[in-house]
PDB file of N, CA, C and O in Angstrom:
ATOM      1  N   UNK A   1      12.132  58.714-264.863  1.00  0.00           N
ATOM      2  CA  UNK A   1      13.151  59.643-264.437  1.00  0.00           C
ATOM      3  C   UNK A   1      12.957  59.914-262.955  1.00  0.00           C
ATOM      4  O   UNK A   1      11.802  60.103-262.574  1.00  0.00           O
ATOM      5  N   UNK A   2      13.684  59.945-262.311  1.00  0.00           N
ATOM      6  CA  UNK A   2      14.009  60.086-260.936  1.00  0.00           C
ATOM      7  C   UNK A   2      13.464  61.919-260.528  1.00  0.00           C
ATOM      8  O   UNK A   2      13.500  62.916-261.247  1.00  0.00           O
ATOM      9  N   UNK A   3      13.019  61.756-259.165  1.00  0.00           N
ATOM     10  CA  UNK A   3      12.503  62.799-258.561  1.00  0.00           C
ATOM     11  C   UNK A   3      13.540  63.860-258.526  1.00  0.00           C
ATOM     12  O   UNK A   3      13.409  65.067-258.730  1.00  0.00           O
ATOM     13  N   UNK A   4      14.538  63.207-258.244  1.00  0.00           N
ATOM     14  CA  UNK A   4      16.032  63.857-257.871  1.00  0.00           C
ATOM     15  C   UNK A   4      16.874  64.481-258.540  1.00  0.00           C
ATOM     16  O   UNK A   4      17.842  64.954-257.945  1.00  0.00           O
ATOM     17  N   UNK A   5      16.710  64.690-260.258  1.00  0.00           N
ATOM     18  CA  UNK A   5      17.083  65.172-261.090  1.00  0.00           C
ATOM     19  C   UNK A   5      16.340  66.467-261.892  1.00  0.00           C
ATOM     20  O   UNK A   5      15.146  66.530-262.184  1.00  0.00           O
ATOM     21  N   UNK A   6      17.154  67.259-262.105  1.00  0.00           N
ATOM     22  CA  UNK A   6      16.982  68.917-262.825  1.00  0.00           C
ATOM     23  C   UNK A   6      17.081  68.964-263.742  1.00  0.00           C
ATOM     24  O   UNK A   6      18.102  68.464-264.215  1.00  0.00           O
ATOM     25  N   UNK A   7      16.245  69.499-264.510  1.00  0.00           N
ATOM     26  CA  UNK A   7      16.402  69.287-266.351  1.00  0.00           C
ATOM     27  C   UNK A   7      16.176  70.554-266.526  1.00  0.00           C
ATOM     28  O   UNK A   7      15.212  71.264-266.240  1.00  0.00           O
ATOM     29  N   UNK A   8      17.673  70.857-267.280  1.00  0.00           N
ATOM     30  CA  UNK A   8      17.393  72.305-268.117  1.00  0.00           C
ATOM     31  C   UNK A   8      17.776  72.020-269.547  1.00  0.00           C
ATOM     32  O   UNK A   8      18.636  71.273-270.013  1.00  0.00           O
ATOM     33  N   UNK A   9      16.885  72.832-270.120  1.00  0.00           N
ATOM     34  CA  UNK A   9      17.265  72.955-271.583  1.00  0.00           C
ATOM     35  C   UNK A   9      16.867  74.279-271.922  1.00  0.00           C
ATOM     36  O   UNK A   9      15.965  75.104-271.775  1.00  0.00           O
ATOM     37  N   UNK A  10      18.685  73.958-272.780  1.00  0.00           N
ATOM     38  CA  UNK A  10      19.368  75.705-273.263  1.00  0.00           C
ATOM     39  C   UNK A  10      19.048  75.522-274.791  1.00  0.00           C
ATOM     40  O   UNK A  10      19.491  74.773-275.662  1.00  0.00           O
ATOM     41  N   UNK A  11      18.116  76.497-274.760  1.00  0.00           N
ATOM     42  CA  UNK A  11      17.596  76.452-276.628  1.00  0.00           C
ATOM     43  C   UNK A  11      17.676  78.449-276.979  1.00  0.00           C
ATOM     44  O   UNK A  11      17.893  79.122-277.987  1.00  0.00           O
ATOM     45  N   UNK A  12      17.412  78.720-275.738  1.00  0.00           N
ATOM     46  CA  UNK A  12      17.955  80.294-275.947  1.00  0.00           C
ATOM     47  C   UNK A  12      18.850  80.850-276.290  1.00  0.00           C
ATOM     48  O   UNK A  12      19.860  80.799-275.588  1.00  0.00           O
ATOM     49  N   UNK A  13      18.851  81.546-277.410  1.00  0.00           N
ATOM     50  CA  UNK A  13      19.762  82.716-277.493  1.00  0.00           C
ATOM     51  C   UNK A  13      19.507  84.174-277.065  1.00  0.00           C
ATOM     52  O   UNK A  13      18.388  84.645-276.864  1.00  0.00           O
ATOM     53  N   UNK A  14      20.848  84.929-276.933  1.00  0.00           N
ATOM     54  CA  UNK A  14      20.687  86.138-276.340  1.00  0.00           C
ATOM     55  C   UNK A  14      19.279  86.896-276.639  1.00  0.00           C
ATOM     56  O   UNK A  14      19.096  86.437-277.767  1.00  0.00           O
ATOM     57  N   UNK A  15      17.964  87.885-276.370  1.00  0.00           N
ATOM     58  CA  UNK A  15      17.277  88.619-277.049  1.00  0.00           C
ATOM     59  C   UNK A  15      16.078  87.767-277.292  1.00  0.00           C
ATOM     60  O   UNK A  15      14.986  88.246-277.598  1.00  0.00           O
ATOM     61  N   UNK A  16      16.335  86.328-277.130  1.00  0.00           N
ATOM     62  CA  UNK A  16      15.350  85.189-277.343  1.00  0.00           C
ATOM     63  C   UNK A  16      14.257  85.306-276.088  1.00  0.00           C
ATOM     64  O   UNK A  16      14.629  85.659-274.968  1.00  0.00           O
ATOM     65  N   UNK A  17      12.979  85.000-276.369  1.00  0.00           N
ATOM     66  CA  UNK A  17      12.140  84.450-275.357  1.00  0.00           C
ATOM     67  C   UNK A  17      10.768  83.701-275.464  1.00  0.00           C
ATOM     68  O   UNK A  17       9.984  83.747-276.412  1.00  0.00           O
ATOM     69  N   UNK A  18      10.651  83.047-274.368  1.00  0.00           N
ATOM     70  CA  UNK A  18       9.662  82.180-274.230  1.00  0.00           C
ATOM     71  C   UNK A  18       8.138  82.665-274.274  1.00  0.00           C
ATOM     72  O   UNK A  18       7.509  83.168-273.343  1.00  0.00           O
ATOM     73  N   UNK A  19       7.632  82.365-275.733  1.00  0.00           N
ATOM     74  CA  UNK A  19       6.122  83.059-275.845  1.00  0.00           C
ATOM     75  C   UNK A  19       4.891  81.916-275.909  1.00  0.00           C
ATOM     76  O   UNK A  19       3.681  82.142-275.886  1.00  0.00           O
ATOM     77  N   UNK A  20       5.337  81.070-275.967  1.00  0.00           N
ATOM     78  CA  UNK A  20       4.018  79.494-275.707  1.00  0.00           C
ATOM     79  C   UNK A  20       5.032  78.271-275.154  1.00  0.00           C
ATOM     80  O   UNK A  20       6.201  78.101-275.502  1.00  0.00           O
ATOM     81  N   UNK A  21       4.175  77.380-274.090  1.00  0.00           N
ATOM     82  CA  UNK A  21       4.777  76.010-273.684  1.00  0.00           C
ATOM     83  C   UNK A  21       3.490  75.098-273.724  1.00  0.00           C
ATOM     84  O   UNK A  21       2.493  75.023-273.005  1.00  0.00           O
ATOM     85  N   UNK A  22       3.839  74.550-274.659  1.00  0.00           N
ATOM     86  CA  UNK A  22       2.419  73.539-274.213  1.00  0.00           C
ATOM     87  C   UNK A  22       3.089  72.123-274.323  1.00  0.00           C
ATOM     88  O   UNK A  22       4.087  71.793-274.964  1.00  0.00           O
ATOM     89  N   UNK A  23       2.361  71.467-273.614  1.00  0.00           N
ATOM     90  CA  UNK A  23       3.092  69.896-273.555  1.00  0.00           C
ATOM     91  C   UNK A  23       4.200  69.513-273.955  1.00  0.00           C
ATOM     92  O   UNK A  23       5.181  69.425-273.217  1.00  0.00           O
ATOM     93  N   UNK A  24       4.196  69.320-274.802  1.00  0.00           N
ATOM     94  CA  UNK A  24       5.696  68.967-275.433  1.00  0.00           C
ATOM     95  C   UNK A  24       6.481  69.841-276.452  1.00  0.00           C
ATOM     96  O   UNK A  24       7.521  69.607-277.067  1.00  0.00           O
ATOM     97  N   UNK A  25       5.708  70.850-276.439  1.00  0.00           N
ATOM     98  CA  UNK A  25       6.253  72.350-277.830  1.00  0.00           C
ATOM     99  C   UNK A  25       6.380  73.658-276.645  1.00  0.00           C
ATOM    100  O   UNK A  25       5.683  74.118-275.740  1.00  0.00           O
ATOM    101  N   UNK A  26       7.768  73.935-277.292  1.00  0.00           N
ATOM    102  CA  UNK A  26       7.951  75.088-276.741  1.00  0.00           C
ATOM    103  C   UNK A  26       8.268  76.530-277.964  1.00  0.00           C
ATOM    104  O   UNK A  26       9.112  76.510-278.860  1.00  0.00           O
ATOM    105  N   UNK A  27       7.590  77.349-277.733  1.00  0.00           N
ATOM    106  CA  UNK A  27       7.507  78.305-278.765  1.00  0.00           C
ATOM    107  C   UNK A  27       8.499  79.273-278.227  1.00  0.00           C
ATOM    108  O   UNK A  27       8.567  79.676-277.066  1.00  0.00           O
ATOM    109  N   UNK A  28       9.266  79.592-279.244  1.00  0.00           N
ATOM    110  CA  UNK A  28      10.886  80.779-278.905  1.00  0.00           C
ATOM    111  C   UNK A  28      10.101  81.704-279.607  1.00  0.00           C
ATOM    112  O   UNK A  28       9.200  81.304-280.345  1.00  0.00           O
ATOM    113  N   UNK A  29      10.398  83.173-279.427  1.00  0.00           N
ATOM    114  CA  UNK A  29      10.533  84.426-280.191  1.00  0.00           C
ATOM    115  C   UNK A  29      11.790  84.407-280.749  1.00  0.00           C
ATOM    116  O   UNK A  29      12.600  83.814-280.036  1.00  0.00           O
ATOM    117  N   UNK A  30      12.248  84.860-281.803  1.00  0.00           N
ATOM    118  CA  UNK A  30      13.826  85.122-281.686  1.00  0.00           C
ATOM    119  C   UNK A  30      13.857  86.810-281.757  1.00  0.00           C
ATOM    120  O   UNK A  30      13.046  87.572-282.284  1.00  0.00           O
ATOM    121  N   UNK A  31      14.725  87.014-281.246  1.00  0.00           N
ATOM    122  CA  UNK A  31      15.154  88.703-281.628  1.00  0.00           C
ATOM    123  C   UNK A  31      14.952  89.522-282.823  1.00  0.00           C
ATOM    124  O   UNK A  31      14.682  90.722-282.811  1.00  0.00           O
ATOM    125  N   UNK A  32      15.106  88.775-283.870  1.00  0.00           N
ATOM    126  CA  UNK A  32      14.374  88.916-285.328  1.00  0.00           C
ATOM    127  C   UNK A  32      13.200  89.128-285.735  1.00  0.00           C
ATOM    128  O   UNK A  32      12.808  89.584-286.809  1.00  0.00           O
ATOM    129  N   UNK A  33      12.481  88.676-284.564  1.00  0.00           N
ATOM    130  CA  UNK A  33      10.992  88.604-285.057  1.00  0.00           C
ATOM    131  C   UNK A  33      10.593  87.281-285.180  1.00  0.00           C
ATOM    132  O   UNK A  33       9.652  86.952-284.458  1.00  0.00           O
ATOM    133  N   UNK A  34      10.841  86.841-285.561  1.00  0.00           N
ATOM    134  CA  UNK A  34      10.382  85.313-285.807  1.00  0.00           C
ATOM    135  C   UNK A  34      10.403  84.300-285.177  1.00  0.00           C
ATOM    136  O   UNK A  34      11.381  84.287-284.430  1.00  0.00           O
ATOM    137  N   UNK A  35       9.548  83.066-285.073  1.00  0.00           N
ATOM    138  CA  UNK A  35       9.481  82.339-283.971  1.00  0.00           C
ATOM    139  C   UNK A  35       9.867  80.659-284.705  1.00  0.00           C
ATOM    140  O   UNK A  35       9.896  80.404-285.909  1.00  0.00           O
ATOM    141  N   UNK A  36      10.101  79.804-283.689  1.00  0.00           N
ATOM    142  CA  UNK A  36      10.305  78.324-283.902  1.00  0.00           C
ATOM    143  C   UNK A  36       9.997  77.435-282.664  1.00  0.00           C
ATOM    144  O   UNK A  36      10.699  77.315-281.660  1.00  0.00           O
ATOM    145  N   UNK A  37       8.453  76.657-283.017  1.00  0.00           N
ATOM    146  CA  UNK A  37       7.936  75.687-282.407  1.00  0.00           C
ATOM    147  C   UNK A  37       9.637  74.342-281.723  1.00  0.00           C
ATOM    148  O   UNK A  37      10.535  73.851-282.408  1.00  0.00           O
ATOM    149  N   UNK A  38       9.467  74.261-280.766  1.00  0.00           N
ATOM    150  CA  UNK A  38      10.471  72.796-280.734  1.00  0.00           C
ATOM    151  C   UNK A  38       9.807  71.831-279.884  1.00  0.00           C
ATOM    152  O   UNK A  38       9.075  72.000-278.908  1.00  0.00           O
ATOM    153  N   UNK A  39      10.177  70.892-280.402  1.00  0.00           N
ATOM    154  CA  UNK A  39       9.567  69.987-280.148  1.00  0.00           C
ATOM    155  C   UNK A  39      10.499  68.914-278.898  1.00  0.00           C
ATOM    156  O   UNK A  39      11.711  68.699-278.887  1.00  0.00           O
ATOM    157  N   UNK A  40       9.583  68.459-278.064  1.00  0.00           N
ATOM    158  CA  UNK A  40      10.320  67.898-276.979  1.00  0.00           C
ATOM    159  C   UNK A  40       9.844  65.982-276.831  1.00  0.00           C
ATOM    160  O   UNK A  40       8.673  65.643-276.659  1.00  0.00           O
ATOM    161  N   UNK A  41      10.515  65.391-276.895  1.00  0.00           N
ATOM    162  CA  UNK A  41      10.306  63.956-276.924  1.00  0.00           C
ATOM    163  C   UNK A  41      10.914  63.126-275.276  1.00  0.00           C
ATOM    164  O   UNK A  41      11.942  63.558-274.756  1.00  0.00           O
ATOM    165  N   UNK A  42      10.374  62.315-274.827  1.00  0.00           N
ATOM    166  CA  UNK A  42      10.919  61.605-273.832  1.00  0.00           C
ATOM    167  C   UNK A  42      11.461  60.266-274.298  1.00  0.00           C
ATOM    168  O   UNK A  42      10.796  59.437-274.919  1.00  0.00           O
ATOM    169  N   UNK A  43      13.041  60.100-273.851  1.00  0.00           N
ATOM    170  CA  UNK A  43      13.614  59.085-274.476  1.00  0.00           C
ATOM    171  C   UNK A  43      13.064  57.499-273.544  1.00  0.00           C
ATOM    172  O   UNK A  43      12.303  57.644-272.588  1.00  0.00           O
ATOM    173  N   UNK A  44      13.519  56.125-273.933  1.00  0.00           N
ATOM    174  CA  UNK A  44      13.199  54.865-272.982  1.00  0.00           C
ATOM    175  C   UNK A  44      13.848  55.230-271.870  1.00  0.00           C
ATOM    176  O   UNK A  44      13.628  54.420-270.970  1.00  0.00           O
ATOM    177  N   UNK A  45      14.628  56.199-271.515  1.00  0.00           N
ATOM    178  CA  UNK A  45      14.797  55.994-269.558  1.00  0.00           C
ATOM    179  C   UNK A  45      14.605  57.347-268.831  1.00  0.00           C
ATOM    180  O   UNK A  45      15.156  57.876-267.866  1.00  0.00           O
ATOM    181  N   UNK A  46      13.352  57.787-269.888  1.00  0.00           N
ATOM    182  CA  UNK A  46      12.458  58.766-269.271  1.00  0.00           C
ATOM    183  C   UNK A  46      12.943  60.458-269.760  1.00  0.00           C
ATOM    184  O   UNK A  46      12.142  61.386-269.646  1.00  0.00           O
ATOM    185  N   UNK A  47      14.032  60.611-270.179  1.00  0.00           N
ATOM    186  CA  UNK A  47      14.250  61.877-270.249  1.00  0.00           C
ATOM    187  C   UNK A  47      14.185  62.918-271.388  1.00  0.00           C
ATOM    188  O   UNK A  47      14.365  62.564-272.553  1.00  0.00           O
ATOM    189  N   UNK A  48      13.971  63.992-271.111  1.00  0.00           N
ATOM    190  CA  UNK A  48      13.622  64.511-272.044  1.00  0.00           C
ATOM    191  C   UNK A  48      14.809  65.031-273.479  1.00  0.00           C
ATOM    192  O   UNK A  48      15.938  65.506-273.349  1.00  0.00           O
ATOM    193  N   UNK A  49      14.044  64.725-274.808  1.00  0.00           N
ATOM    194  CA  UNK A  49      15.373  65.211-275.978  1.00  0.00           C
ATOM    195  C   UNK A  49      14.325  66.094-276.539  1.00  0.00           C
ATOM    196  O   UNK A  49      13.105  66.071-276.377  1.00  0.00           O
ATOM    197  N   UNK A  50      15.311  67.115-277.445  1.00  0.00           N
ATOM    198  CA  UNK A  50      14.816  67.492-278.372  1.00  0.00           C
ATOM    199  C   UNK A  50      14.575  66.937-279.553  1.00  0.00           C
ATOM    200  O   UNK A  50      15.462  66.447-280.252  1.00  0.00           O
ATOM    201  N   UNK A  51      13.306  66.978-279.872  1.00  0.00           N
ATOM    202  CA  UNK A  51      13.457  66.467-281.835  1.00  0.00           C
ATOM    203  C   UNK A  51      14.385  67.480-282.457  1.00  0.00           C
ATOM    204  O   UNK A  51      14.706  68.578-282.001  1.00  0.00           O
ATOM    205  N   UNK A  52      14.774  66.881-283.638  1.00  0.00           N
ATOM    206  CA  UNK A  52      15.552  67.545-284.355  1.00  0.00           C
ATOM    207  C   UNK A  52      14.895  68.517-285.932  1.00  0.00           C
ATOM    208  O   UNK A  52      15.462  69.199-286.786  1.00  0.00           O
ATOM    209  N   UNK A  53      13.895  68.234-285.765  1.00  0.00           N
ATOM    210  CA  UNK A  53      12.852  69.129-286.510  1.00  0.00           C
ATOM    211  C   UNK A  53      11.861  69.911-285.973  1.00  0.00           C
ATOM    212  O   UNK A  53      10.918  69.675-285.218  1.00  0.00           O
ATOM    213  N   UNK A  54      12.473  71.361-286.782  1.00  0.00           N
ATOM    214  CA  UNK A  54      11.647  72.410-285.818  1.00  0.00           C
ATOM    215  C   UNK A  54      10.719  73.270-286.380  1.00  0.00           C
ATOM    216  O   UNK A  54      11.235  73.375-287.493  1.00  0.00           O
ATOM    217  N   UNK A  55       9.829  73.892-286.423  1.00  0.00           N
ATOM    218  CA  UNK A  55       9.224  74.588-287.379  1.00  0.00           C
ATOM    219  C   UNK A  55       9.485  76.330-287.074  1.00  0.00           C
ATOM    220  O   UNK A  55       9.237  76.981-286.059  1.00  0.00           O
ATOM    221  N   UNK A  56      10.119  76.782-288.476  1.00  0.00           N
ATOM    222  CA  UNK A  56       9.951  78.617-287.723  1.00  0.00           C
ATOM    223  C   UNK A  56       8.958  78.913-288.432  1.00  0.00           C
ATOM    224  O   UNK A  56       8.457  78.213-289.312  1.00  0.00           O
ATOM    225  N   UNK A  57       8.526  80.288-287.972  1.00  0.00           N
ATOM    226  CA  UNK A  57       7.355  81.021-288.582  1.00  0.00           C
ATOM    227  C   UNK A  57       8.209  82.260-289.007  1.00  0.00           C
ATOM    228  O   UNK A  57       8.865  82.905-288.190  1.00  0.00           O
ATOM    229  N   UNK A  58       8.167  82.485-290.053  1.00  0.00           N
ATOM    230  CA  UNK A  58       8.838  83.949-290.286  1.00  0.00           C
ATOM    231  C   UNK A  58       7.677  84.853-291.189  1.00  0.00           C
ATOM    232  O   UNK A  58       6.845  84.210-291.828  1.00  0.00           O
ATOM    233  N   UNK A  59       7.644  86.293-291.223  1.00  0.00           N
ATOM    234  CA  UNK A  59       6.961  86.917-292.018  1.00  0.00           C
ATOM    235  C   UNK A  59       7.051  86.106-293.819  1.00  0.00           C
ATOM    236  O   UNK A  59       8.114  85.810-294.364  1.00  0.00           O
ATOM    237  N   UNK A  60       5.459  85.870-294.521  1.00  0.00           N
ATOM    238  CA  UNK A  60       5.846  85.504-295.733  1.00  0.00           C
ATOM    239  C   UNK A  60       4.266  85.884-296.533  1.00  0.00           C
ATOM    240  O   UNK A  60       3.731  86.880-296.046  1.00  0.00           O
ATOM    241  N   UNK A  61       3.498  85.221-297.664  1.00  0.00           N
ATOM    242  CA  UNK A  61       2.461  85.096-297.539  1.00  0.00           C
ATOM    243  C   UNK A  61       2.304  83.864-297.739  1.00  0.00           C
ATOM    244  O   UNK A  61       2.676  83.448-298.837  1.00  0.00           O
ATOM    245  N   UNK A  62       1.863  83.138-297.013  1.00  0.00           N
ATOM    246  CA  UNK A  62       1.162  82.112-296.733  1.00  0.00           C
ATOM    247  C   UNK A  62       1.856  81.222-297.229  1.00  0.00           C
ATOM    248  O   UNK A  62       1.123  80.396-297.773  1.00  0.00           O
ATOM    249  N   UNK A  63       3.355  80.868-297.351  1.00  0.00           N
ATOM    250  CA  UNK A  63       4.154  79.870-298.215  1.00  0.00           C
ATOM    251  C   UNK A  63       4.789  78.805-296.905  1.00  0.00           C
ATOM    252  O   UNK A  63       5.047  79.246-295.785  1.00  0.00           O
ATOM    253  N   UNK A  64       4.931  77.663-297.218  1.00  0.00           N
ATOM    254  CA  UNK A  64       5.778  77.039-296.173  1.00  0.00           C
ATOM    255  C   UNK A  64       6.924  76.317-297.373  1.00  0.00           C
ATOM    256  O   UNK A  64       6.615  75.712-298.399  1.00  0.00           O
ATOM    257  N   UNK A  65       8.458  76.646-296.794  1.00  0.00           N
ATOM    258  CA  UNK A  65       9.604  76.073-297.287  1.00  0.00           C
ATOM    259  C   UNK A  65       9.852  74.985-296.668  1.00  0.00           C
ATOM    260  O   UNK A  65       9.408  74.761-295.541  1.00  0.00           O
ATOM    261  N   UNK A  66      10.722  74.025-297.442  1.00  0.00           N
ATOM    262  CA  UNK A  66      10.867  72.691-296.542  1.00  0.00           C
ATOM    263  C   UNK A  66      12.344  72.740-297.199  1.00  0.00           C
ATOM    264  O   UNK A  66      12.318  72.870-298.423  1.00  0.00           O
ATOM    265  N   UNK A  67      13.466  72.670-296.685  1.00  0.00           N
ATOM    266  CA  UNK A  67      14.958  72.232-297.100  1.00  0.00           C
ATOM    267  C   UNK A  67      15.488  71.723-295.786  1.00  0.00           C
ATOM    268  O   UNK A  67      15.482  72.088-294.611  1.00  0.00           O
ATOM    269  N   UNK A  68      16.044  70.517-296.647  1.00  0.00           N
ATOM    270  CA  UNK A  68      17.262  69.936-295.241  1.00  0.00           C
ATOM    271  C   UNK A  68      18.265  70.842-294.760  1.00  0.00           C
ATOM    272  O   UNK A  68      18.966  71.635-295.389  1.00  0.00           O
ATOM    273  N   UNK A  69      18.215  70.604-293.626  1.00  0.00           N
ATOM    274  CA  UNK A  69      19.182  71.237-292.367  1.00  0.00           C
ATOM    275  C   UNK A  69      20.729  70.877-293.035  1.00  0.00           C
ATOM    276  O   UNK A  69      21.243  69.810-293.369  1.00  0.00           O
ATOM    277  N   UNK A  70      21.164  72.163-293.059  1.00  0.00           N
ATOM    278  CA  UNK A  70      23.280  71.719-293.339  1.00  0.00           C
ATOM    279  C   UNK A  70      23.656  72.230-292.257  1.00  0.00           C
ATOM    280  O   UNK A  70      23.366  73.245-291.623  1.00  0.00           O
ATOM    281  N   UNK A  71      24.810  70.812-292.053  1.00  0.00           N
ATOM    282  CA  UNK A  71      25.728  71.068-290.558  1.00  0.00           C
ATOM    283  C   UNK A  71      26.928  72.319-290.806  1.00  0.00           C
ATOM    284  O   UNK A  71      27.603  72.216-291.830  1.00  0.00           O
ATOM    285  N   UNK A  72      27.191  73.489-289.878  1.00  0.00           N
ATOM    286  CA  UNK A  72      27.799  74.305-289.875  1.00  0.00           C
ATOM    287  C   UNK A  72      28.854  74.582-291.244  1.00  0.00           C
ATOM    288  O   UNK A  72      28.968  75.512-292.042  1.00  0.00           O
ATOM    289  N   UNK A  73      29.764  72.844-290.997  1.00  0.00           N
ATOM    290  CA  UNK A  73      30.510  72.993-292.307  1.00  0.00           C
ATOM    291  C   UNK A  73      30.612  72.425-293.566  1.00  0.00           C
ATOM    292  O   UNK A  73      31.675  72.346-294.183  1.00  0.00           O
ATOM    293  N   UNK A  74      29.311  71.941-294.055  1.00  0.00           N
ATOM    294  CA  UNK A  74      28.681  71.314-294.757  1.00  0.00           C
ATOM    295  C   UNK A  74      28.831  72.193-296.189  1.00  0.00           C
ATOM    296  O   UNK A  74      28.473  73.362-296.049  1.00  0.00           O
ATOM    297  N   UNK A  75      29.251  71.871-297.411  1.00  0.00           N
ATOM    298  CA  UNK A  75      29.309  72.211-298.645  1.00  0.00           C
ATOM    299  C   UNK A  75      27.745  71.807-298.944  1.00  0.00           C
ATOM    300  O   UNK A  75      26.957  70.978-298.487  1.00  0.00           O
ATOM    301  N   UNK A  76      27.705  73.033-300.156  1.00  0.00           N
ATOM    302  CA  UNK A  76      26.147  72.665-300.645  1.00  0.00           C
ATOM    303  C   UNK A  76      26.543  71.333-302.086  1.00  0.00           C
ATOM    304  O   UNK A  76      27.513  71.326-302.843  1.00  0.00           O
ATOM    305  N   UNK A  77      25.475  70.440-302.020  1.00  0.00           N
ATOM    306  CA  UNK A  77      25.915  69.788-302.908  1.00  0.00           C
ATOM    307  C   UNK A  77      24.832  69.546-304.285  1.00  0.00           C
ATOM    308  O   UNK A  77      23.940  70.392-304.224  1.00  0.00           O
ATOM    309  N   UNK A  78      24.715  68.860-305.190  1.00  0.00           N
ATOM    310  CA  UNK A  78      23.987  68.694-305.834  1.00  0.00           C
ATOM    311  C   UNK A  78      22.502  67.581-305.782  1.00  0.00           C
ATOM    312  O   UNK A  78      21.803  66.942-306.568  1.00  0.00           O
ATOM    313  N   UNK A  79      22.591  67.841-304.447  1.00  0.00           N
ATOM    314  CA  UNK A  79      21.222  66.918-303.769  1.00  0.00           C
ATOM    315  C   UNK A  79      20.246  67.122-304.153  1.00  0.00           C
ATOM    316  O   UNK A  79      20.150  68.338-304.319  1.00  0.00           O
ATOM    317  N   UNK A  80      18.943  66.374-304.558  1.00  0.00           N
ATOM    318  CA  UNK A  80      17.890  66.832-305.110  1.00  0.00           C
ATOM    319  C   UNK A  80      17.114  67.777-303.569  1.00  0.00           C
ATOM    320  O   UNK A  80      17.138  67.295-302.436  1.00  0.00           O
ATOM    321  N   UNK A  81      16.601  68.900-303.849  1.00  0.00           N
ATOM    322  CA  UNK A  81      15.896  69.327-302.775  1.00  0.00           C
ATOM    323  C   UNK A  81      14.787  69.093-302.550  1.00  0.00           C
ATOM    324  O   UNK A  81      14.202  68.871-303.610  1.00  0.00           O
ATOM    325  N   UNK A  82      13.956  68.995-301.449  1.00  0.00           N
ATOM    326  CA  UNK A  82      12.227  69.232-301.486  1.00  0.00           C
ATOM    327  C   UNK A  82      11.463  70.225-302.182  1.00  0.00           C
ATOM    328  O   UNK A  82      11.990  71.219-302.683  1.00  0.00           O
ATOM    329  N   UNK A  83      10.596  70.054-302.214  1.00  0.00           N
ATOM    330  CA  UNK A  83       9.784  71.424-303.272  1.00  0.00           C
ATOM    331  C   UNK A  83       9.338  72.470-302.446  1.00  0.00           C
ATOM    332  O   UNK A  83       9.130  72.150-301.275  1.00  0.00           O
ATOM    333  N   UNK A  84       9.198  73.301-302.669  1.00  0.00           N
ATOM    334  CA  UNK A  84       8.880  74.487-302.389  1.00  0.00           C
ATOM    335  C   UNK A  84       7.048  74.176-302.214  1.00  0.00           C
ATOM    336  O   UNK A  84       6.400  73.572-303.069  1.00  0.00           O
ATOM    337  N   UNK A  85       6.576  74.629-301.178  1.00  0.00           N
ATOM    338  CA  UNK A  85       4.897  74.322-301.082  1.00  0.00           C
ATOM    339  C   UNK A  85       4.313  75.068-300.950  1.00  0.00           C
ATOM    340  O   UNK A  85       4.920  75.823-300.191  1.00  0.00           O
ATOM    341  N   UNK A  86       3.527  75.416-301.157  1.00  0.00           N
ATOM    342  CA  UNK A  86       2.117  76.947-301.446  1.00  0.00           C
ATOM    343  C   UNK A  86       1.245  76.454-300.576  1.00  0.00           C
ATOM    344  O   UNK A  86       0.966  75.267-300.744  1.00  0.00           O
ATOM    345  N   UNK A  87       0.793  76.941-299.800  1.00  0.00           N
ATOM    346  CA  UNK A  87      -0.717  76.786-299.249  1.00  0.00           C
ATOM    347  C   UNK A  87      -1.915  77.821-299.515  1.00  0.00           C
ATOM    348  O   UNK A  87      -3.138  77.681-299.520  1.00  0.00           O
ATOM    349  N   UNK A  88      -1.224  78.716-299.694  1.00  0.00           N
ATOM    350  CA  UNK A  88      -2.974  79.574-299.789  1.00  0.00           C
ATOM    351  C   UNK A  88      -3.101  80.074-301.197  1.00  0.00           C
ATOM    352  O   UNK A  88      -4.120  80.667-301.552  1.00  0.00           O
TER     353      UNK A  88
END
């Protein structure tokens, strides 16, 4: 990627802010309380994308959910889902 070019990336929403950056993860607060790791990838002509898998942290005990992402106008359908996972 060229010296000469400005890279912004708009992942903020209003009330949102920036509480960790490390290499390629950038950690959001959201206004809610809750946060989501994102993940940043460099494409073959250098620039930076977002992955499209993100991790939030929300208040729980110790459970992590896994369900596919539905697009805005997406009907729920009879898809098999991922399981539900326990860790502690």
């Amino acid at each position: 990627m060229s010296d000469q070019v400005e890279v912004e990336i708009k992942i903020l929403k209003d009330g949102d802010e920036i509480i960790g950056l490390w290499e390629n993860r950038v950690l959001i607060k959201h206004s809610d309380g809750s946060a989501e790791f994102f993940i940043l990838e460099i494409d073959d002509d250098g620039y930076p994308r977002l992955n499209n898998k993100t991790w939030k942290i929300t208040k729980g005990d110790g459970e992590i959910h896994i369900a596919p992402k539905k697009a805005p106008n997406e009907r729920s359908s009879k898809k098999k889902l991922p399981p539900k996972i326990i860790t502690f």
